[in-house]
Backbone as CSV, one residue per row, in Angstrom:
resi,resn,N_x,N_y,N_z,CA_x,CA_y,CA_z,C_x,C_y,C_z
1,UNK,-19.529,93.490,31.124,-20.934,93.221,30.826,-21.228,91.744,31.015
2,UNK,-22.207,91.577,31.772,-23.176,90.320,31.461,-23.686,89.302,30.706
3,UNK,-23.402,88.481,30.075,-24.333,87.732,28.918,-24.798,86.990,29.509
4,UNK,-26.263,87.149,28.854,-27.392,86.122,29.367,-27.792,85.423,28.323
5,UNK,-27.796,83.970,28.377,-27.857,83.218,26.848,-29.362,83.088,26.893
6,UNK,-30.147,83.392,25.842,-31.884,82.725,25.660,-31.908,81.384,25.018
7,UNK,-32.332,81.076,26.129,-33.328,79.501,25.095,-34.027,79.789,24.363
8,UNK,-33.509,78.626,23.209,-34.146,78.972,22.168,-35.625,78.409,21.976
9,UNK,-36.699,78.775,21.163,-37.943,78.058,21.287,-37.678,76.892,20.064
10,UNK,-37.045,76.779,19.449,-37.006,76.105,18.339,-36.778,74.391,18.830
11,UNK,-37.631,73.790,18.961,-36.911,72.173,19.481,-35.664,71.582,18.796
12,UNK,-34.701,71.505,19.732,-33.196,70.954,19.656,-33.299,69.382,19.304
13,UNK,-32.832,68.828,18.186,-32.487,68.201,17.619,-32.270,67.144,18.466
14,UNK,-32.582,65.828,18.344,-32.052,64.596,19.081,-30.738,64.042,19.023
15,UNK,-29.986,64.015,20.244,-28.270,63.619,19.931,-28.529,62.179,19.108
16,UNK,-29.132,61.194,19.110,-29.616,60.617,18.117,-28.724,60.991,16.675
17,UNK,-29.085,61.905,16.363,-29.201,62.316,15.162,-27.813,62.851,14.387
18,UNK,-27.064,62.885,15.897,-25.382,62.707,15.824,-24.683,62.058,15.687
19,UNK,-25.115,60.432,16.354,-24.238,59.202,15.903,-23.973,58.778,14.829
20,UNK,-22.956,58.609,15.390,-21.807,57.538,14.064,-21.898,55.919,14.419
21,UNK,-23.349,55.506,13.274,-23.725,54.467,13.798,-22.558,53.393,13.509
22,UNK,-21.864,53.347,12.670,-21.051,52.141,12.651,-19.641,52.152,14.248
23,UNK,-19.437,53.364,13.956,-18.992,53.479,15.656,-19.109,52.969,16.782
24,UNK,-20.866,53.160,16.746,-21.733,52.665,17.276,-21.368,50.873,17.576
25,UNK,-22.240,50.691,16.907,-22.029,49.391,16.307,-20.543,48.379,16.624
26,UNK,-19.691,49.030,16.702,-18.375,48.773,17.543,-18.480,48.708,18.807
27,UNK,-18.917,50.088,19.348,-18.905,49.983,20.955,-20.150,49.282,21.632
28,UNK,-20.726,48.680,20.709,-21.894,48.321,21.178,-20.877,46.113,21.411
29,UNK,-20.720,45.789,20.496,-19.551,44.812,20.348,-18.741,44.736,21.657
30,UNK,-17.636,46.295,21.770,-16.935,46.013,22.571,-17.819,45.514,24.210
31,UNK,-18.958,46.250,24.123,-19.418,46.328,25.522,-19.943,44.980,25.833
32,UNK,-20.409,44.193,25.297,-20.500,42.888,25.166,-19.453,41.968,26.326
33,UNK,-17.997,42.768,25.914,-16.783,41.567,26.727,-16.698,42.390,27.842
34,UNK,-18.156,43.553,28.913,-18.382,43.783,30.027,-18.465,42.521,31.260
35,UNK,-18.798,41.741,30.360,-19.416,40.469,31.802,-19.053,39.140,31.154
36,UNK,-18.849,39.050,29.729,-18.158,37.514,29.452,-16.587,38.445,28.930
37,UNK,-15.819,37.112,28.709,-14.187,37.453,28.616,-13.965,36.577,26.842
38,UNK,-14.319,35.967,26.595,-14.691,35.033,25.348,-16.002,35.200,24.719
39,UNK,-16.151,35.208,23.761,-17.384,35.375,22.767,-17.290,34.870,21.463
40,UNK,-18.005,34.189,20.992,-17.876,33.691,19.536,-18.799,34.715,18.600
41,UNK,-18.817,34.229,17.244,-19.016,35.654,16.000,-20.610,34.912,16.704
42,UNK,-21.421,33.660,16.737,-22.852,33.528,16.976,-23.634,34.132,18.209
43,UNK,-22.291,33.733,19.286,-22.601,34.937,20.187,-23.073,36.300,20.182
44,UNK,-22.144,37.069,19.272,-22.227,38.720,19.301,-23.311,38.538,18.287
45,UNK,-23.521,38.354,17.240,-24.532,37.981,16.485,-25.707,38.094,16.943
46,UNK,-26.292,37.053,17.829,-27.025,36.918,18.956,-27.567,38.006,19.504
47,UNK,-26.348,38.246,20.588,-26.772,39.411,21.623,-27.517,40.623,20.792
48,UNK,-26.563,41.093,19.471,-26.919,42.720,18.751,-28.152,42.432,17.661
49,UNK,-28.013,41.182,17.194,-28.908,41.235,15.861,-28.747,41.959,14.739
50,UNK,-27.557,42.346,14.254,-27.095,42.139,12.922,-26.830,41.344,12.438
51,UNK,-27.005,41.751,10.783,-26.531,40.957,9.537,-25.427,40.262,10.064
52,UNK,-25.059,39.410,9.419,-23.753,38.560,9.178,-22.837,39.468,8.572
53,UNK,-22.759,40.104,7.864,-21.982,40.563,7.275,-21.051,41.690,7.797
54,UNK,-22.225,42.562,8.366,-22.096,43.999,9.150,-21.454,43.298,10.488
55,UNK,-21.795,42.348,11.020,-21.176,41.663,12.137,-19.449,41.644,11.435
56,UNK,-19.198,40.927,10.562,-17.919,40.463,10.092,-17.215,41.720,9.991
57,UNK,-17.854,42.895,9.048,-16.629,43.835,9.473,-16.741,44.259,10.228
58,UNK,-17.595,44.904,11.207,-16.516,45.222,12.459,-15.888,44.369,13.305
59,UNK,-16.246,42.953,13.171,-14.895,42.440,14.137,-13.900,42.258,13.217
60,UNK,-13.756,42.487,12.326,-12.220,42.532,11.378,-11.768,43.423,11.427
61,UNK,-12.449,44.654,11.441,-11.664,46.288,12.162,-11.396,46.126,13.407
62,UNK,-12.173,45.693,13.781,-11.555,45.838,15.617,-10.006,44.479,16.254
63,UNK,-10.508,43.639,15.419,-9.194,42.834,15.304,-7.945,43.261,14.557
64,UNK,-8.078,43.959,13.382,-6.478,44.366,12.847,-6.164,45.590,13.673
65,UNK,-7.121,46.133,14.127,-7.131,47.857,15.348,-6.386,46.960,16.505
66,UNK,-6.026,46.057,16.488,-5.796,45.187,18.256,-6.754,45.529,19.320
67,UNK,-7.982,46.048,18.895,-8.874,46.009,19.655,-9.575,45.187,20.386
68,UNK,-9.973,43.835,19.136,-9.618,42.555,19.476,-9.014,41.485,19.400
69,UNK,-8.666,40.685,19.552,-8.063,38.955,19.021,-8.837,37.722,19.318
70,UNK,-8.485,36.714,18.930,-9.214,35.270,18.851,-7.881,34.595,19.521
71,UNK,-8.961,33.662,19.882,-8.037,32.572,20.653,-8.047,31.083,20.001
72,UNK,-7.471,30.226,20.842,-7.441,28.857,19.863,-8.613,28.398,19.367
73,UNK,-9.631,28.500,19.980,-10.762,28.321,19.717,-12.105,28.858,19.017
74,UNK,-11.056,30.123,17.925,-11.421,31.198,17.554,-12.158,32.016,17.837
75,UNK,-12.744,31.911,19.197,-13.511,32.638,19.806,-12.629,34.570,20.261
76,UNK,-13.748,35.361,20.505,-12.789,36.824,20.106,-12.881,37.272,22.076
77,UNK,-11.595,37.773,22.075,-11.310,38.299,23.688,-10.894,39.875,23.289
78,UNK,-10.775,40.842,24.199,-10.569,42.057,24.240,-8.816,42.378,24.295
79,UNK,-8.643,42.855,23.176,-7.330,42.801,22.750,-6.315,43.843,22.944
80,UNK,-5.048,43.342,22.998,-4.154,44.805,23.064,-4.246,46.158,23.655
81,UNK,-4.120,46.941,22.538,-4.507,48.140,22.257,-5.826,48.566,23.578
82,UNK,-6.750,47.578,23.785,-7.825,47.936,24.651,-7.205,48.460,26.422
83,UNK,-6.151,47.120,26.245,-5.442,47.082,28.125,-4.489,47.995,27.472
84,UNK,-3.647,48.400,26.618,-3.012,49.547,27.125,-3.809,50.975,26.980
85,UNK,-4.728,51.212,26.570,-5.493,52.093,26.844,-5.729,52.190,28.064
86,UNK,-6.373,51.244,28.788,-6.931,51.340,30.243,-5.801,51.377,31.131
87,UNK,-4.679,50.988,30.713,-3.216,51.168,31.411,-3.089,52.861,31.989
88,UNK,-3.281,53.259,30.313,-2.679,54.693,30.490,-3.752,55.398,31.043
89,UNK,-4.734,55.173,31.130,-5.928,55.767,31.668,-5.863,55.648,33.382
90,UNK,-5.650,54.458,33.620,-5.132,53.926,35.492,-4.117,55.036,36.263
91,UNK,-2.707,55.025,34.863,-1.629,55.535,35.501,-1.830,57.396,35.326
92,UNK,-2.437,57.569,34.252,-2.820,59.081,34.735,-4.087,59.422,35.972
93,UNK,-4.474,58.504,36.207,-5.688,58.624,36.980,-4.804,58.443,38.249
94,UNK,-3.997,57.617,38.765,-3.170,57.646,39.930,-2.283,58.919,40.079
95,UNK,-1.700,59.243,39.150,-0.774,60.561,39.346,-1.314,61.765,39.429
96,UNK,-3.199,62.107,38.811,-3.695,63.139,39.581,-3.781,63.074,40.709
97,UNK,-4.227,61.622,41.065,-4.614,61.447,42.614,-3.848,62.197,43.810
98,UNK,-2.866,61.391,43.206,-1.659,61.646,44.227,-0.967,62.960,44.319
99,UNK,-1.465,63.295,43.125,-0.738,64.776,43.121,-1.578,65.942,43.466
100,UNK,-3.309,66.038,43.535,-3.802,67.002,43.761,-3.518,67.412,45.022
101,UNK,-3.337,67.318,46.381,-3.426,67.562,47.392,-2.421,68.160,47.464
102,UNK,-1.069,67.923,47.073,-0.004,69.041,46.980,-0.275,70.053,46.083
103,UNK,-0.812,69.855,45.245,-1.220,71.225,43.823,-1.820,71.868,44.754
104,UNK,-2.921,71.279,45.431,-3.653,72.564,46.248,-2.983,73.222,47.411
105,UNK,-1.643,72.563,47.574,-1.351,73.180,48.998,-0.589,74.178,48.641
106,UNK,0.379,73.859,46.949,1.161,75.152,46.482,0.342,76.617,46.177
107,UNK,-0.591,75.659,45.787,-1.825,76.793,45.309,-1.927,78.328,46.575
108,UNK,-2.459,77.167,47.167,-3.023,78.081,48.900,-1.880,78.762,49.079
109,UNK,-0.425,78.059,49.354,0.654,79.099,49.850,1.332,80.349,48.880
110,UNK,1.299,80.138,47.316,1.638,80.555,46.852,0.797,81.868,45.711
111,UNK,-0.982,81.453,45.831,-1.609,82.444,45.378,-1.694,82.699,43.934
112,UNK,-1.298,81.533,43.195,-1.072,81.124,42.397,-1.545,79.552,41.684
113,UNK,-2.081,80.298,40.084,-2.591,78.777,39.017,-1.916,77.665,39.034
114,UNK,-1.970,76.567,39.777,-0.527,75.249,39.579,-1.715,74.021,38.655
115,UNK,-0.682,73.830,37.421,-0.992,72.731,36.715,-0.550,71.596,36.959
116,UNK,-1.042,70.250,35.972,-0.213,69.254,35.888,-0.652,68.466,34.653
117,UNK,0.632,68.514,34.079,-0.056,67.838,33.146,1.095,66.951,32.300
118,UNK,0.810,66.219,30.996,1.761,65.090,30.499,1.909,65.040,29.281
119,UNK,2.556,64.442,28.418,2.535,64.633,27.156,1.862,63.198,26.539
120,UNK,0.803,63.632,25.836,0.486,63.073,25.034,0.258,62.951,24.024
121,UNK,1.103,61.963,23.170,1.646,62.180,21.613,1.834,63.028,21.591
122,UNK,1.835,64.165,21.026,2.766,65.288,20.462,2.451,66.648,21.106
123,UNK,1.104,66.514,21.843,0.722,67.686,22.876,0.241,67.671,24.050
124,UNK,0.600,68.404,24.713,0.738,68.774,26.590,-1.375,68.727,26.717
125,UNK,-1.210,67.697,27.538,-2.834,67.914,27.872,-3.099,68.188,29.494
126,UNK,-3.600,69.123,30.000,-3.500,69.436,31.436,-4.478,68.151,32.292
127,UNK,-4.079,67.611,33.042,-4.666,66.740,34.026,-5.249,67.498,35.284
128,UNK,-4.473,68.359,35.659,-5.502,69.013,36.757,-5.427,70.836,37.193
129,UNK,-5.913,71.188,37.485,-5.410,72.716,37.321,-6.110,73.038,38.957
130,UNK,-5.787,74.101,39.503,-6.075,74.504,41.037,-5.864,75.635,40.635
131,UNK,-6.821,76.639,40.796,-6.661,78.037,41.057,-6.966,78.487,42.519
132,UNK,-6.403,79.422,42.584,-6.129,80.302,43.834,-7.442,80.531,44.841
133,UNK,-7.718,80.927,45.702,-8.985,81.053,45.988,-9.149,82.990,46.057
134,UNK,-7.549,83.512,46.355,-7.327,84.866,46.480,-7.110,85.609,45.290
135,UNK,-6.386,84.719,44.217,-5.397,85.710,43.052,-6.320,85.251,41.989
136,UNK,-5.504,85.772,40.768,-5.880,85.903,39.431,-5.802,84.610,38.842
137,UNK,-7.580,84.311,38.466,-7.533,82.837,37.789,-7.104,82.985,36.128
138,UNK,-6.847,81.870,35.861,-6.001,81.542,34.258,-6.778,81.255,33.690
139,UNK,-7.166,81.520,32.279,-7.584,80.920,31.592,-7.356,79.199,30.654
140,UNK,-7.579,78.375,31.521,-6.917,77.185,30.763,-8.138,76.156,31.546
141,UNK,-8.167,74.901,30.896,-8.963,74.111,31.687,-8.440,72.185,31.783
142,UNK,-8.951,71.603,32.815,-8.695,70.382,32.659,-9.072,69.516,31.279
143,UNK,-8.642,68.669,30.983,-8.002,68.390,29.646,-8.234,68.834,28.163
144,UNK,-7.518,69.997,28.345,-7.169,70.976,27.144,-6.198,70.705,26.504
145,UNK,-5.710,70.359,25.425,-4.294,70.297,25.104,-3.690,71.659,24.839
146,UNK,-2.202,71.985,25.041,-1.187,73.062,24.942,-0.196,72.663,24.170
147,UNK,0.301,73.809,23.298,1.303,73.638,22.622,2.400,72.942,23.247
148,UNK,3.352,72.337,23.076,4.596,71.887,24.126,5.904,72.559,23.841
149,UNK,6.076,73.598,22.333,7.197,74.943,22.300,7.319,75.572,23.312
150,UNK,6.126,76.075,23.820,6.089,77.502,24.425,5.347,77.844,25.754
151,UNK,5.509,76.355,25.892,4.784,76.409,27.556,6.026,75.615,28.370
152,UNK,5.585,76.292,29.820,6.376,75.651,30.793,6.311,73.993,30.938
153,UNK,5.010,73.890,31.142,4.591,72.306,31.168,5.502,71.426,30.010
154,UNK,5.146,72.028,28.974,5.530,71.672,27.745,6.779,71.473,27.596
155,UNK,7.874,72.574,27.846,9.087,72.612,27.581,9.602,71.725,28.841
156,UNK,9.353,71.731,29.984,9.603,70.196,30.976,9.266,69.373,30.643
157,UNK,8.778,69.127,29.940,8.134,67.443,29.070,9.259,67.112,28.645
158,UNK,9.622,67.874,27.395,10.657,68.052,26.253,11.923,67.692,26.613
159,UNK,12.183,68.483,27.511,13.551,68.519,28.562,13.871,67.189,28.566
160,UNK,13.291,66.531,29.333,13.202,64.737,29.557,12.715,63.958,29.227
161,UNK,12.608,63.858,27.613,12.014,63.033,27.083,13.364,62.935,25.850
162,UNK,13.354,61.697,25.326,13.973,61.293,24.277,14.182,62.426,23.338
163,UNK,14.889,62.671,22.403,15.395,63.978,21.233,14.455,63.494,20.159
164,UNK,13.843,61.752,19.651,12.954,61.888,19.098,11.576,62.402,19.210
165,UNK,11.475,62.275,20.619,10.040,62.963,20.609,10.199,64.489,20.539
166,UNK,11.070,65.059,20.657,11.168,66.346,20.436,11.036,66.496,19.130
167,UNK,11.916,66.113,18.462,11.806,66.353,16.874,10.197,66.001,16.077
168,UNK,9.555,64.870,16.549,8.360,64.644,16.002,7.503,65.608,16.636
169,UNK,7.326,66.227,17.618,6.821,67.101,18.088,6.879,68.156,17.102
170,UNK,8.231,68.837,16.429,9.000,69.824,15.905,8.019,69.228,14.251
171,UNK,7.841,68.439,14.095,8.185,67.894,12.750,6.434,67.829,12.471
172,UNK,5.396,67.530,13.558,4.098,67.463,13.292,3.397,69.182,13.409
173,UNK,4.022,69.858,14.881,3.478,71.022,14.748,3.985,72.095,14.099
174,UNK,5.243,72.071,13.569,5.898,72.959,13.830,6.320,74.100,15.053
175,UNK,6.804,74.970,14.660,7.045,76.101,15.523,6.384,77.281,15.587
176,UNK,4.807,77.265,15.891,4.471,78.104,15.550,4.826,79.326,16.601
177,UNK,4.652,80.703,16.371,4.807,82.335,16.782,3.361,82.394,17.756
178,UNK,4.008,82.288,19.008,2.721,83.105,19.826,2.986,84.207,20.350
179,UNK,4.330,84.682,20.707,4.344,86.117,20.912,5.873,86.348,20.534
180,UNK,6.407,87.579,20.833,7.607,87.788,20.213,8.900,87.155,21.517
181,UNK,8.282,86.568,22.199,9.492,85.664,22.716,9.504,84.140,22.919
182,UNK,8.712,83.711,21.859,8.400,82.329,21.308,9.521,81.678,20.937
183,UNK,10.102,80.315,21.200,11.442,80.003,20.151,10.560,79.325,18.659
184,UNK,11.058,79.876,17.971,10.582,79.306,16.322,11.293,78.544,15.532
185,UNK,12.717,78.476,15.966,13.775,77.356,15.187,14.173,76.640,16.430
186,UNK,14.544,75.012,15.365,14.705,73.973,16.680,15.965,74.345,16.764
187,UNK,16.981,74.948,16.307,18.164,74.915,17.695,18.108,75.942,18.854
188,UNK,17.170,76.616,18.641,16.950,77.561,19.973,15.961,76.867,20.815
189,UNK,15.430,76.224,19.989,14.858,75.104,21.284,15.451,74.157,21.614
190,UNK,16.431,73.316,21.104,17.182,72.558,21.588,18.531,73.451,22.987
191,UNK,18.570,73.854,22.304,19.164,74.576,23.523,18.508,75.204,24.837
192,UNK,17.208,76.071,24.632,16.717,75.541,25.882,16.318,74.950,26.713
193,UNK,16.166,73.506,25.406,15.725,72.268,26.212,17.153,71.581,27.458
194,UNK,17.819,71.816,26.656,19.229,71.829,27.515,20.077,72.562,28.647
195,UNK,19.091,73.883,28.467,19.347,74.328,29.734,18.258,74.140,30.579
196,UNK,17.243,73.786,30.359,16.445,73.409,31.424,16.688,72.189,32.016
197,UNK,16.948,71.150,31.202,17.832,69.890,32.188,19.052,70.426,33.059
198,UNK,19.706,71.721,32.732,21.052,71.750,33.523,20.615,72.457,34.822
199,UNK,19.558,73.217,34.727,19.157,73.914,36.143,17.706,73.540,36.745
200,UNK,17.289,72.158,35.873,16.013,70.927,36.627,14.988,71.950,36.129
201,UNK,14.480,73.145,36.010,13.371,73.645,35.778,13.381,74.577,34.692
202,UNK,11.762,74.576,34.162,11.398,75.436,33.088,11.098,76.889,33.574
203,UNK,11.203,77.536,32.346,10.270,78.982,32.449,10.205,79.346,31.362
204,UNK,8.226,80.045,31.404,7.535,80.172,30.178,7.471,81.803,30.349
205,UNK,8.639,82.450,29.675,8.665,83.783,29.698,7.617,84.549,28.836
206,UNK,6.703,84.691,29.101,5.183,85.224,28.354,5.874,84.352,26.546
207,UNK,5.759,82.717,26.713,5.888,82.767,25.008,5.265,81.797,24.553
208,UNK,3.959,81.725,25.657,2.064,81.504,25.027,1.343,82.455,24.894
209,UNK,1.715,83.309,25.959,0.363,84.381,26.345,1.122,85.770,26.746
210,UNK,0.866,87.087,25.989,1.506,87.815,26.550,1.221,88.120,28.133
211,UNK,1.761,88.826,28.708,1.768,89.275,30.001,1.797,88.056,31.385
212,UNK,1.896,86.979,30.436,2.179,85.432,31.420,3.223,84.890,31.575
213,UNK,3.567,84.225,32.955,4.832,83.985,33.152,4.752,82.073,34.324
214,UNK,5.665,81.608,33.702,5.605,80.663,34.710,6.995,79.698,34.898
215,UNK,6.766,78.752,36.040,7.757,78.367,36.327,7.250,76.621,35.992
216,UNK,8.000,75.551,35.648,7.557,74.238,35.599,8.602,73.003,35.697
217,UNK,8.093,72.827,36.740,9.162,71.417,37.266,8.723,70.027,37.059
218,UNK,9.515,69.102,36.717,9.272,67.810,36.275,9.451,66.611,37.511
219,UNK,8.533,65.623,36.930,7.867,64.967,38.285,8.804,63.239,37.039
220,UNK,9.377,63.229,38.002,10.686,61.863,37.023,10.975,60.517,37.512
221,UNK,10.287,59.427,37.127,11.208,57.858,37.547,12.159,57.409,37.882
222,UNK,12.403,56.599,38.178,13.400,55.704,38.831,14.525,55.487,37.008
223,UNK,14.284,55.748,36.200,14.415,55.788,35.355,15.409,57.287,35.012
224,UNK,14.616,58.155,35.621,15.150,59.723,34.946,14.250,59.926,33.912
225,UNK,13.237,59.235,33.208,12.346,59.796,32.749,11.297,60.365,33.293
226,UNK,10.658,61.576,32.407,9.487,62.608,32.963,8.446,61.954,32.787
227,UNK,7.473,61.882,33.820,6.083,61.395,34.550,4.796,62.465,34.135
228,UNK,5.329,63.437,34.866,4.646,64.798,34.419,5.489,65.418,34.784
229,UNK,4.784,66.598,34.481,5.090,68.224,34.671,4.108,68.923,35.145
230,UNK,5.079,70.068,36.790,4.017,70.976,37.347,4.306,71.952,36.970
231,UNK,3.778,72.808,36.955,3.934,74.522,36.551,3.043,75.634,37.474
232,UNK,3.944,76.538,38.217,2.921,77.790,38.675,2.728,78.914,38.027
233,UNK,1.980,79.096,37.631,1.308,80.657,36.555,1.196,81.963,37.160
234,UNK,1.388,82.487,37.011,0.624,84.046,37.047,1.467,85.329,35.799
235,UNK,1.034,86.051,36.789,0.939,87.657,35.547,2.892,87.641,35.567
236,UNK,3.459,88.261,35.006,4.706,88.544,34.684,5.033,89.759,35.732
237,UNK,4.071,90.179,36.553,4.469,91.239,37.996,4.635,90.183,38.847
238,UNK,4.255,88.962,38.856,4.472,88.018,40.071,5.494,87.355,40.334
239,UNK,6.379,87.852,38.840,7.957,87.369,38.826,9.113,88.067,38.543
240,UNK,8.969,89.304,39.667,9.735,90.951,39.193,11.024,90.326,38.905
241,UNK,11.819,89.625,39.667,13.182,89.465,39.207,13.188,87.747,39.463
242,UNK,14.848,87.518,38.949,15.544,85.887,38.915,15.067,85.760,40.345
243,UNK,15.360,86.370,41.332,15.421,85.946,42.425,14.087,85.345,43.141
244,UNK,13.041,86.231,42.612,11.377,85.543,42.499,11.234,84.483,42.218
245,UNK,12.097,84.000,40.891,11.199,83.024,39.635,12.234,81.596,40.436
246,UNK,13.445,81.754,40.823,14.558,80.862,41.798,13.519,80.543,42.844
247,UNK,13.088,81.317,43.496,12.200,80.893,44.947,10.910,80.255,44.442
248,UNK,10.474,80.574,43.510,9.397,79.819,42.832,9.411,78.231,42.796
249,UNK,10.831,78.627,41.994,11.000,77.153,40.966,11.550,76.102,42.459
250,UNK,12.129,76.501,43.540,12.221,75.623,44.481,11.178,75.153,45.403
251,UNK,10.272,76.298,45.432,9.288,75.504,45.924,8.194,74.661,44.794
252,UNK,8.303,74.541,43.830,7.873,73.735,42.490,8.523,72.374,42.773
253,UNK,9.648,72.576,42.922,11.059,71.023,42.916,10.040,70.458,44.059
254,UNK,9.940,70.827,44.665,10.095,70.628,46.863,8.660,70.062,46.346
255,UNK,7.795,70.441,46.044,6.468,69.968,45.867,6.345,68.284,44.332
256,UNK,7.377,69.007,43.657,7.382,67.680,42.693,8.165,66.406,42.988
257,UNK,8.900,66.704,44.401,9.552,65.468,44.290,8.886,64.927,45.629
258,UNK,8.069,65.496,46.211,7.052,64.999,47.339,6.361,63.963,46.723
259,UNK,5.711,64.467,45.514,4.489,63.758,44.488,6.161,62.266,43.896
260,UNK,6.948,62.543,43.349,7.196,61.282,42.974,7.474,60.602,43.827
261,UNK,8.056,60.779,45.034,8.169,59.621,46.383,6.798,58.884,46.362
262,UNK,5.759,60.013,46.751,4.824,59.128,46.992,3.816,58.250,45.716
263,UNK,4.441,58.703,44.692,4.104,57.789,43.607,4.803,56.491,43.186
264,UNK,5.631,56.400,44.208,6.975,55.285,44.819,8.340,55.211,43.954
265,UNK,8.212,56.422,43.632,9.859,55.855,42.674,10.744,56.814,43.599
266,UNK,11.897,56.241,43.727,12.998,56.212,45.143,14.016,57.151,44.529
């Protein structure tokens, strides 16, 4: 069936009426160090026209936040916390780049959902997703976060990442039950985290979604640490036997280590 949504006649509320003015009031601050790099408290003062006071705390939140700092001249510059934000924002923004054009080419040959996505803090957030133009689309969307137990993406994260981030992972979400072939205690996940380093790739044997199946290979530094993680999806008929989910997972490798060459690590 169809759903057709009605507009409503009732006049919708002004987003106005949503802000979080002291929020506000911050980003209104930060946007300020758009076109100067230095600013003094008479400056920002100035430009916004607040109190003195309301001025003072938020640049004292935004300074102990490392949002901002002062310099010798106590004047306030855009701090810390701000450039590694925009860091991590650059370097995921380069690794979709570089990586969509192969997602779409596995896509096309293989007829099949290919993700990509990374861990952040404690959960898998998808960076780009390509569905098929022929097969069965997935339900999932660009930046959604996913559990990181019980997904392919997820459990290739895990694989190659430090044993603390596993455990804080373990320790914030727990283990929760999504279907009856979920792992729910960490030594059954530690152990598959360990066999997925011994044979380079994951598989999410329906234990997000019943009747789903996937394969997920890790995209790794010069380092041996994980960058991202790709994964191809479909129904659990698209992976009748080992010998399927093997031909899968090599053309997954073959496509993830295309993407880290050309993301330059040797």
């Amino acid at each position: 069936m169809t759903h057709i949504s009605k507009t409503s006649s009732k006049k919708r509320p002004s987003k106005a009426r949503y802000l979080a003015t002291t929020i506000q009031k911050g980003l209104d601050v930060l946007g300020l160090f758009k076109n100067r790099s230095h600013l003094s408290f008479t400056d920002i003062q100035a430009a916004l026209g607040l109190h003195k006071s309301t001025i003072f705390r938020i640049l004292h939140t935004l300074e102990i936040n490392n949002f901002l700092s002062r310099d010798e001249d106590g004047k306030y510059t855009l701090g810390l916390n701000i450039f590694i934000l925009g860091n991590s924002f650059s370097r995921e923004s380069h690794i979709r780049r570089v990586a969509t054009p192969h997602l779409q080419e596995l896509s096309r040959q293989t007829s099949m959902t290919v993700h990509l996505g990374i861990l952040e803090g404690t959960s898998v957030v998808i960076l780009q997703k390509i569905d098929p133009t022929d097969g069965i689309r997935m339900f999932s969307r660009v930046g959604a976060m996913v559990p990181a137990h019980c997904t392919g993406q997820g459990k290739t994260l895990l694989a190659f990442s430090p044993r603390e981030t596993v455990e804080r992972v373990i320790n914030t979400h727990g283990l929760q039950r999504f279907t009856a072939n979920t792992f729910t205690t960490p030594n059954s996940l530690f152990e598959e985290l360990a066999a997925i380093r011994t044979r380079g790739y994951a598989i999410d044997n329906s234990e997000h979604e019943r009747h789903i199946k996937c394969v997920a290979a890790p995209v790794l530094n010069d380092q041996g640490t994980v960058e991202a993680a790709l994964s191809m999806t479909g129904l659990v008929l698209d992976f009748p036997d080992q010998q399927s989910v093997e031909a899968h997972a090599r053309q997954l490798q073959a496509t993830a280590e295309r993407i880290r060459k050309e993301l330059g690590f040797s």
